[in-house]
C-alpha positions in Angstrom: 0.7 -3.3 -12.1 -2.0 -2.2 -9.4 -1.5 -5.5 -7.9 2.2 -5.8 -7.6 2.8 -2.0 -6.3 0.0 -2.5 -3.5 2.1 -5.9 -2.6 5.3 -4.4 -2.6 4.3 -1.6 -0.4 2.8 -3.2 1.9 6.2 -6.0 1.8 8.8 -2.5 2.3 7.0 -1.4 5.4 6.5 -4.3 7.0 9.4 -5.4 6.1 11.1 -2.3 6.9 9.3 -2.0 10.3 10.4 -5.7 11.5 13.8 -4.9 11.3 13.2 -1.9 14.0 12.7 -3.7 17.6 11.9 -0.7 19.0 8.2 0.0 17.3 6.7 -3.6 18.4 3.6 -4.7 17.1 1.8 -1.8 18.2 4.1 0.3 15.8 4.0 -2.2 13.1 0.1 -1.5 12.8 0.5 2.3 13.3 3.6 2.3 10.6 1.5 0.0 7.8 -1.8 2.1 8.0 -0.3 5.3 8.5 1.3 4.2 5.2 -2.0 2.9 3.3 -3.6 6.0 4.2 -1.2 8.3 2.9 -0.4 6.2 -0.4 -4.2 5.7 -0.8 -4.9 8.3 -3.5 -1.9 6.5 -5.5 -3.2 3.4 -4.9 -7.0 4.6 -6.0 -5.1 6.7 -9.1 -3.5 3.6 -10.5 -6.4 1.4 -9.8 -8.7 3.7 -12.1 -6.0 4.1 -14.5 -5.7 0.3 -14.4 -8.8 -1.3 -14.8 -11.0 1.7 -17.0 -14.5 0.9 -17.9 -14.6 -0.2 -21.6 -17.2 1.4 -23.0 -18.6 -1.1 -25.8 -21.5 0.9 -28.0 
């Protein structure tokens, strides 16, 4: 699950921002890691959640 939602965030904003022409490239970059930064404690929630240690004693 981790996988797929950090995929298909990263597809909606870029997708999202190409269909703006009035960002450019320089906004693209500004749009997509404005966007990682602010979903990164989702993205570090669901990782943890995701892929626990197994502890095996």
């Amino acid at each position: 699950m981790f996988i797929i939602t950090v995929i298909e965030v990263l597809a909606y904003t870029m997708l999202d921002v190409l269909y703006d022409p009035e960002l450019g490239v320089g906004g693209m970059i500004f749009v997509t890691a404005f966007t990682l930064i602010i979903m990164y404690p989702f993205f570090l929630g669901l990782y943890r959640y995701g892929f626990r240690k197994q502890n095996l004693t």
